[in-house]
C-alpha positions as CSV (number, residue, x, y, z in Angstrom):
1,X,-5.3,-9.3,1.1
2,X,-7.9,-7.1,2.6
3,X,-7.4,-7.6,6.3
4,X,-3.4,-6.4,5.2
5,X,-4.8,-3.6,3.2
6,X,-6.9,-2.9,6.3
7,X,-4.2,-3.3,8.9
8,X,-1.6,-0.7,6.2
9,X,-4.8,2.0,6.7
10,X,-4.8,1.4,10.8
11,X,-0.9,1.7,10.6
12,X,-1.2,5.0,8.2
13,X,-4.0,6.6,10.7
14,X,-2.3,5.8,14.4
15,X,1.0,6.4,12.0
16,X,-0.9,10.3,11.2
17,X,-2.3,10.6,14.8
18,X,0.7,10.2,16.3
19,X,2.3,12.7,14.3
20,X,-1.0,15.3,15.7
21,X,-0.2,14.3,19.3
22,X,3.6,15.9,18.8
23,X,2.6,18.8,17.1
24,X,-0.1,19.4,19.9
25,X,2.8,18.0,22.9
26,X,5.3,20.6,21.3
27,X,3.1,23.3,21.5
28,X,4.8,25.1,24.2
29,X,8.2,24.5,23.5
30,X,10.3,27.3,22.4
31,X,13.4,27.4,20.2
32,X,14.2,27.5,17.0
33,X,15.2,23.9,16.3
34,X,11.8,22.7,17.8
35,X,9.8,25.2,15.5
36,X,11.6,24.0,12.8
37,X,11.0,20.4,13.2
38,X,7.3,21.0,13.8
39,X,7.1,22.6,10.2
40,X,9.0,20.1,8.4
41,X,6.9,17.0,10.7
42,X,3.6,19.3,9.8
43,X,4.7,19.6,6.0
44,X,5.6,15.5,5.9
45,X,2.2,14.8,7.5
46,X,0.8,16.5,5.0
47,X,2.3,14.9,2.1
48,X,1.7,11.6,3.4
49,X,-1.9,12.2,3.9
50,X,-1.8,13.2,0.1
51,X,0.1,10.0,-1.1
52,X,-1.9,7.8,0.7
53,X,-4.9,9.3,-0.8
54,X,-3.7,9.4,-3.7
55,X,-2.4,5.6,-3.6
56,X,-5.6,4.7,-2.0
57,X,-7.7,5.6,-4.9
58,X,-5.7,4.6,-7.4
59,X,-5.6,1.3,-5.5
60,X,-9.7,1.5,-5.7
61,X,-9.4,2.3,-9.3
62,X,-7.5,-0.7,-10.5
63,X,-10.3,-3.5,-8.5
64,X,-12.4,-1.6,-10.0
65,X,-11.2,-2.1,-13.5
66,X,-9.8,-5.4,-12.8
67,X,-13.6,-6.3,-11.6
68,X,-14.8,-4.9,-14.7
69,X,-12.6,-6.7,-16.9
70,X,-13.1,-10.0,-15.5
71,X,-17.1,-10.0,-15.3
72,X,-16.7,-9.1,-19.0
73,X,-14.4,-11.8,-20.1
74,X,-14.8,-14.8,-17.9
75,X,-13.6,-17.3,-19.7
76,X,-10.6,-14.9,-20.8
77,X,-9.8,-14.5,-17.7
78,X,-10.2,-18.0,-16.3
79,X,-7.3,-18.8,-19.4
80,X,-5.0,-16.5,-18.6
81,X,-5.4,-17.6,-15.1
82,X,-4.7,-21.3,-16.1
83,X,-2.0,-20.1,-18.2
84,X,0.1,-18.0,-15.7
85,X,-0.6,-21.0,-12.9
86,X,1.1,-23.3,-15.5
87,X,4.0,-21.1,-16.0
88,X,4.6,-20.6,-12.4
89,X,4.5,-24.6,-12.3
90,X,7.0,-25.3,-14.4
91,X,9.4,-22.7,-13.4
92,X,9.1,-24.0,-9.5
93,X,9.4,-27.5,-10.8
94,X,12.6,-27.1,-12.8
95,X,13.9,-24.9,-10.0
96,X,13.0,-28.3,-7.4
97,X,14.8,-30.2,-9.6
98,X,17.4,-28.1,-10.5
99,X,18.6,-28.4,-6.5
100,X,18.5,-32.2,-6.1
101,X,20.9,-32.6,-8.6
């Protein structure tokens, strides 16, 4: 899960810099329609640099908590781990069998 989480965060930052590299290519370019577009690309840059941020740490938040949680209540965890395994089971198992009938 982290070398995806990592590869999203490359994505998001050549994502970002390519977004820079238009604003700076369209510098020179008059017109109306080209001004425009460079606002609203500007303006969605920046609100994507906010959610990611923003999705980031919440992201960072939750380990955290999750990593609290579990160092607290080992063998509570551990159970519920068991527990939803054993669900999953059975549901793929009657689903199997469901489909060679």
């Amino acid at each position: 899960m982290n070398k995806e989480t990592q590869a999203i965060s490359n994505d998001m930052c050549q994502l970002a810099d390519d977004a820079q590299a238009l604003l700076s290519a369209t510098v020179d370019v008059a017109g109306d329609k080209v001004a425009d577009a460079r606002k609203r690309l500007a303006a969605a840059l920046e609100r994507g640099k906010a959610i990611y941020g923003r999705a980031r740490d919440k992201a960072i938040q939750g380990a955290k908590a999750a990593d609290e949680a579990v160092h607290e209540h080992p063998y509570q965890a551990i159970a519920i781990g068991v527990g939803v395994g054993a669900v999953i089971g059975y549901l793929l198992a009657r689903r199997c069998c469901r489909h060679r009938d």
